[in-house]
N, CA, C and O of each residue as an XYZ file, in Angstrom:
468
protein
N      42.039     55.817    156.489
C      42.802     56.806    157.236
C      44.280     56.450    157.229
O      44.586     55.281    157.462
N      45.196     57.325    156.990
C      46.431     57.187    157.318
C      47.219     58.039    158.646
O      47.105     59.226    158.954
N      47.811     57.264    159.104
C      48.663     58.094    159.999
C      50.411     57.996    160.145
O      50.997     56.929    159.964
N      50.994     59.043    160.433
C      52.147     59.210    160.048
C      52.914     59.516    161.274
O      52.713     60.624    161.772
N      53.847     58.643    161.904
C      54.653     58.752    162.991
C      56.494     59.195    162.633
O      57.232     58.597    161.849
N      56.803     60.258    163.388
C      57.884     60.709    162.714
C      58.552     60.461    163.704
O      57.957     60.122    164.727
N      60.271     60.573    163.693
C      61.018     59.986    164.645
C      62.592     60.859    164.102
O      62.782     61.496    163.066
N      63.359     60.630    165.031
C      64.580     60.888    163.833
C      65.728     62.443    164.917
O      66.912     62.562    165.232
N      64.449     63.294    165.108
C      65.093     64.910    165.481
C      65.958     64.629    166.779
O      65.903     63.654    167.529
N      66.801     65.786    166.843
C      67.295     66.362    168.175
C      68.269     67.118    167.796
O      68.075     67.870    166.841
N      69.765     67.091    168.571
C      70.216     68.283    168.683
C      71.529     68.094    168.446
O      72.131     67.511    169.348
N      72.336     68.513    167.211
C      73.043     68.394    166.584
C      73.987     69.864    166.156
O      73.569     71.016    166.041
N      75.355     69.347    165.984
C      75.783     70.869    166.158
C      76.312     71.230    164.208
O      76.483     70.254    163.478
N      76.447     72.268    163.800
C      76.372     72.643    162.967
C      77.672     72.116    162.005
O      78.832     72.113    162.416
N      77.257     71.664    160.630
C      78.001     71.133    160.389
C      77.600     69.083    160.095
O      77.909     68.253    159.240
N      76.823     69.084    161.308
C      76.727     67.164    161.443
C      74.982     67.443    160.284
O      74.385     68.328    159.671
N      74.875     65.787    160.673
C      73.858     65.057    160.166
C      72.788     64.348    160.827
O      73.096     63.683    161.816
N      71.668     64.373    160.479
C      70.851     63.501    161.121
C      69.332     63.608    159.683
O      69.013     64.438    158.833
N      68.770     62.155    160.163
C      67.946     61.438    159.159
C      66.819     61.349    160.265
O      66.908     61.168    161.480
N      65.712     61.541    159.421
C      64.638     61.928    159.972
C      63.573     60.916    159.490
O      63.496     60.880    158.262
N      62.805     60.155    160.087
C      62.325     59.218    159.711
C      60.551     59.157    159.880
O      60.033     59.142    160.997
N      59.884     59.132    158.827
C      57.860     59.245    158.673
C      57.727     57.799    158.334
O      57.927     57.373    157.197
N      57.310     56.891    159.570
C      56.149     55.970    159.261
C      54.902     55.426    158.827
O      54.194     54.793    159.610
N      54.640     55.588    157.863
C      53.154     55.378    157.815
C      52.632     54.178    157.968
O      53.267     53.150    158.206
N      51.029     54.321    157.784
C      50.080     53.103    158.933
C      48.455     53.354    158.392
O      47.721     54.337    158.490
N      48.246     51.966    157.763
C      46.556     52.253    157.719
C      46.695     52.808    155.911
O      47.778     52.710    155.334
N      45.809     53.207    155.408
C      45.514     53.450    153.984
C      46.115     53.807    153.268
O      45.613     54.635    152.508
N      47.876     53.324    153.011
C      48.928     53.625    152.438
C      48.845     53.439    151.054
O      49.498     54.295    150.458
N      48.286     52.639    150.325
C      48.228     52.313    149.615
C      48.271     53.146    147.988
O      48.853     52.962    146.919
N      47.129     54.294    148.643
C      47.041     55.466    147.254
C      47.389     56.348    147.627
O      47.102     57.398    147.051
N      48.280     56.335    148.929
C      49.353     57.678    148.798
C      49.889     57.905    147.564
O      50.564     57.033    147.016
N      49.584     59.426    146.836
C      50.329     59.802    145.762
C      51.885     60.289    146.364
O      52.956     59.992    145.834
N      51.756     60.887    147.267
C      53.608     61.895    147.683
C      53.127     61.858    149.010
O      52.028     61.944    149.557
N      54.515     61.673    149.411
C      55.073     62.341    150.679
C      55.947     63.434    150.803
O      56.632     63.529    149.785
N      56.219     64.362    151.701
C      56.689     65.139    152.123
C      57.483     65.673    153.186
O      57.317     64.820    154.057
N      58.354     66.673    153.740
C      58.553     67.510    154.909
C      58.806     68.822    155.031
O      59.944     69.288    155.089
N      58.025     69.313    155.064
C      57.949     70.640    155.938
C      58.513     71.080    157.072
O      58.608     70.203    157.930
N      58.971     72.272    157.406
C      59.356     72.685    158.590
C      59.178     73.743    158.960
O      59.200     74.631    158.108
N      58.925     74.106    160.374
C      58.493     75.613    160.859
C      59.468     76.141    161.633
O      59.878     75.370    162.500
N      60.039     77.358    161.592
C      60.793     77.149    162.484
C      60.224     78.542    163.528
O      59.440     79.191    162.834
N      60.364     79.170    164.899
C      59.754     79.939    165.611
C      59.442     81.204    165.258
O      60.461     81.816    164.937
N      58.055     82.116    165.154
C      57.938     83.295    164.308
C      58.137     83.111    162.676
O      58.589     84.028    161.991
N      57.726     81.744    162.088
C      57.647     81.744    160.979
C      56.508     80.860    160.013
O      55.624     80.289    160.653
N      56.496     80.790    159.270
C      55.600     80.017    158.694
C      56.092     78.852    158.068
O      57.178     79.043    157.521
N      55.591     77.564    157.958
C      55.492     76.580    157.828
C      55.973     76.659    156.252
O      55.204     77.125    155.410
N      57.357     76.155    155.877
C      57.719     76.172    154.531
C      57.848     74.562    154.243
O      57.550     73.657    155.023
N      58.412     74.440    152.818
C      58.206     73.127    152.061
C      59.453     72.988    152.006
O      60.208     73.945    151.833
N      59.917     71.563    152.170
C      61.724     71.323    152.702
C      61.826     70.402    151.206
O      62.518     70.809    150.272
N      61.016     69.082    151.134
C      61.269     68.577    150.119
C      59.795     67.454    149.860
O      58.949     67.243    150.729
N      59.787     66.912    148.596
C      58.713     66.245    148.217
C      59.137     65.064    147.271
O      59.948     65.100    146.346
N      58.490     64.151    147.668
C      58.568     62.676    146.798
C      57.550     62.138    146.475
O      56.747     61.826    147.355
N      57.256     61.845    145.000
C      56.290     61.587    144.468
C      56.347     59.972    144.660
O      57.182     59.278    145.239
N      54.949     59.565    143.842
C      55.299     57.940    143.709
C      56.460     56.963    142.926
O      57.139     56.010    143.309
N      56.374     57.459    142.048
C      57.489     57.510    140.948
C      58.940     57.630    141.187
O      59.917     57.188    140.583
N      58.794     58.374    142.269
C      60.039     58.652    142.957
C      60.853     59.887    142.728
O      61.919     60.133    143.293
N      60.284     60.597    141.897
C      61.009     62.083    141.732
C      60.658     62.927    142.952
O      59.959     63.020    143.961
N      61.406     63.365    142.355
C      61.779     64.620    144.278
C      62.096     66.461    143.846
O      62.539     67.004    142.834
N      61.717     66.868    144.884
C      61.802     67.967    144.198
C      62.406     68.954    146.123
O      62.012     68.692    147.259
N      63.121     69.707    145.794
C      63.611     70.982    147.373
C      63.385     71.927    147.473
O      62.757     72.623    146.675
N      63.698     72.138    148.185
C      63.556     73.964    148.389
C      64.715     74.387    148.397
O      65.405     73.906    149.296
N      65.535     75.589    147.297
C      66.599     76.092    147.191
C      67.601     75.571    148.450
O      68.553     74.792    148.422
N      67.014     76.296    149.523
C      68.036     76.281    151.038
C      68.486     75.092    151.288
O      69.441     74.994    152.058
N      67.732     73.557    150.519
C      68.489     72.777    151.478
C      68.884     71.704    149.942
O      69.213     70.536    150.148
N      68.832     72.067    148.941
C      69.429     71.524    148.127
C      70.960     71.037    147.958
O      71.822     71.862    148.262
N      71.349     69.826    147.521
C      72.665     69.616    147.841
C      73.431     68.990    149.095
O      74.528     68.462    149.278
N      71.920     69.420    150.139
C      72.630     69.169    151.354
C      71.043     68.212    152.180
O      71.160     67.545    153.207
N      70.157     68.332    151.677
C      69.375     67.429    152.153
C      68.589     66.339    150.888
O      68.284     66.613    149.727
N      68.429     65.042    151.663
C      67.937     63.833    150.249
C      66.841     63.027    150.976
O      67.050     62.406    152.018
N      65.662     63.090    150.343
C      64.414     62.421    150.271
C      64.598     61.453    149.517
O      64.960     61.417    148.341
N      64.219     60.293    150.558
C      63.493     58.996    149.986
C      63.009     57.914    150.627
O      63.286     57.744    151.814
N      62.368     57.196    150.068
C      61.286     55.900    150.844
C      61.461     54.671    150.711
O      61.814     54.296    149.593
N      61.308     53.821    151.603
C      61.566     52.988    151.432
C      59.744     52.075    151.552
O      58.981     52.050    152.518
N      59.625     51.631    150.575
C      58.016     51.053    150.203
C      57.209     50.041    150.636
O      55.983     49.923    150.624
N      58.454     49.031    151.181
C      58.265     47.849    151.875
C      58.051     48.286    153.065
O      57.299     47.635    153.789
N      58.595     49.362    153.497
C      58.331     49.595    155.096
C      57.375     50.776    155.272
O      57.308     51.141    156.446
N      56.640     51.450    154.438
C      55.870     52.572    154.080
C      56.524     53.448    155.124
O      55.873     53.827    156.097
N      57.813     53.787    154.949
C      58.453     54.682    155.744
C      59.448     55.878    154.230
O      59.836     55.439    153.147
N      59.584     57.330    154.725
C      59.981     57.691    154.568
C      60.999     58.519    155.112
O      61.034     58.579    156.341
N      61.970     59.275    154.362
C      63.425     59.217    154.971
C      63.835     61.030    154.555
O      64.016     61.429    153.404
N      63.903     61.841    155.721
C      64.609     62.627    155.140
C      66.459     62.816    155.613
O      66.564     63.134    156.798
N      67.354     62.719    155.132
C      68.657     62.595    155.317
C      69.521     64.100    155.136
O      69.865     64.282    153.969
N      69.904     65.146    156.050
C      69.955     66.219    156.545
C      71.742     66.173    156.403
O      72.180     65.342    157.199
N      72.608     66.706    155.770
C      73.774     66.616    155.917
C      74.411     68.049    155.792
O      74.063     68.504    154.703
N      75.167     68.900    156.442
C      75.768     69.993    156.421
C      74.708     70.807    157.208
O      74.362     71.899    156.758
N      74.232     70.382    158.241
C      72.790     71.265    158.561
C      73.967     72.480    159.179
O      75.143     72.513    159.543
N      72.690     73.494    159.009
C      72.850     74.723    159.825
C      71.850     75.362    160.735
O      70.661     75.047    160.785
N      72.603     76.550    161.654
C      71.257     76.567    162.652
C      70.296     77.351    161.945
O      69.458     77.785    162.736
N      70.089     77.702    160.768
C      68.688     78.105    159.781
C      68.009     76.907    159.538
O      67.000     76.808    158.839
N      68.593     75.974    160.142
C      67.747     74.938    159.729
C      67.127     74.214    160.946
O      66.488     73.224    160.590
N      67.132     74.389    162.055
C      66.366     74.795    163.200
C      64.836     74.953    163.327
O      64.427     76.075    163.625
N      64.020     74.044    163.153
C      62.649     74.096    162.849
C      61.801     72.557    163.794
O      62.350     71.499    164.105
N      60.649     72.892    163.989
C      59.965     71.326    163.939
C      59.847     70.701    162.388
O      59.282     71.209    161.419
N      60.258     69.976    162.438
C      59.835     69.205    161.102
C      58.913     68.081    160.926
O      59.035     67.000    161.502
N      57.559     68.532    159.725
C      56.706     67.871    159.998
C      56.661     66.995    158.481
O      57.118     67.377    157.403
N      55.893     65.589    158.813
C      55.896     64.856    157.204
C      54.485     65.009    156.887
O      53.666     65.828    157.306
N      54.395     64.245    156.226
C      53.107     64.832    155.225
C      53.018     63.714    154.124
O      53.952     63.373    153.398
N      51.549     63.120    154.117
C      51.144     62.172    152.838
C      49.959     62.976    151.914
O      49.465     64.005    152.376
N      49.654     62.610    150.975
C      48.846     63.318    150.227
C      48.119     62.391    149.334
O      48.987     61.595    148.975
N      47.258     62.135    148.907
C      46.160     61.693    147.886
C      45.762     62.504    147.284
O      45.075     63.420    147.737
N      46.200     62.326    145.739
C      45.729     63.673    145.105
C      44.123     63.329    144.226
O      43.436     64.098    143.555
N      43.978     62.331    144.458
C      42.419     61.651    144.075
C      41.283     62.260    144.966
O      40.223     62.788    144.628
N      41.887     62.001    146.359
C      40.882     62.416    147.096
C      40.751     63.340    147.754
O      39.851     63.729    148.498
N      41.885     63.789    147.413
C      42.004     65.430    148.012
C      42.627     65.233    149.783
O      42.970     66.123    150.561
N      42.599     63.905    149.967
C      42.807     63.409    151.654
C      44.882     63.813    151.752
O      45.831     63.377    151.101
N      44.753     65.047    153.158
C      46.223     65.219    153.537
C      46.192     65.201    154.939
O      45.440     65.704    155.774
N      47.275     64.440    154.995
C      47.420     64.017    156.491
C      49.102     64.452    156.843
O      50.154     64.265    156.232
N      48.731     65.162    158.226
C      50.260     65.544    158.974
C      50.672     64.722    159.935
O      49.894     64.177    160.718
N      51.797     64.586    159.946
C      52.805     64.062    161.365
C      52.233     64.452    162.569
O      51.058     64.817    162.536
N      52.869     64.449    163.692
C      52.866     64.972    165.014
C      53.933     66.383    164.535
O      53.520     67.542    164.591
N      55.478     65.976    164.028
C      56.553     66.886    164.286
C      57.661     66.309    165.245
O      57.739     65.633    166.271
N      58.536     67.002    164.268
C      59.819     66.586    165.540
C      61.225     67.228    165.276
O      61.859     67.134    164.225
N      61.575     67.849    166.328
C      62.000     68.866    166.560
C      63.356     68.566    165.768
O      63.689     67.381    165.757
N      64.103     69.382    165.170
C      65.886     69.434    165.137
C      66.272     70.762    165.426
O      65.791     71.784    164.937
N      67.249     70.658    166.323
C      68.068     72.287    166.620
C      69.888     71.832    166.560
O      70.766     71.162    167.104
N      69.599     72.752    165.495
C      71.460     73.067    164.890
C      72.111     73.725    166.035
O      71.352     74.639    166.357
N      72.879     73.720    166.615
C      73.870     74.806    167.466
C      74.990     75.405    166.892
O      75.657     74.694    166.140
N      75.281     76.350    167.047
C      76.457     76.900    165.908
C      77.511     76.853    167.301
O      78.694     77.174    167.190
């Protein structure tokens, strides 16, 4: 089992930065990717960015340029780093590990960021 403790959100005004931080714990080992997602109210749960093992990464148009995924391996923590946010970017943000062997996906709790314009 893996579990994933996220940390990082709050409330930031438009324009700033903040880094968002997924711990993982327990069967880290054949994690293929991590992830973050975010929902934001009356919407559906979209894909923010993704990091493979290898380390390639991949975004979602909206936050390209302005947001950067990455992990650090020794600490089975991952990192999302949020710079130029805007209040479209106003969501819970959740992380996400994946095993693509076993088909095993596991979510965060979530944690909140709100942009203020």
């Amino acid at each position: 089992q893996v579990q994933l403790v996220e940390s990082g959100g709050g409330l930031v005004q438009a324009g700033g930065s903040l880094t968002l931080s997924c711990a993982a714990s327990g069967s880290t080992l054949t994690i293929d990717r991590y992830g973050w997602n975010r929902q934001a109210p009356g919407k559906q749960r979209e894909r923010v960015a993704v990091i493979s093992t290898g380390g390639s990464t991949n975004y979602a148009d909206s936050v390209k340029g302005r947001f950067t995924i990455y992990r650090d391996n020794a600490k089975n923590t991952v990192y999302l780093q949020m710079n130029s946010l805007k209040p479209e970017d106003t969501a819970v943000y959740y992380c996400y590990a994946e095993k693509l062997l076993s088909g095993d996906f596991v979510w965060g709790q979530g944690t909140q960021v709100t942009v203020s314009s």
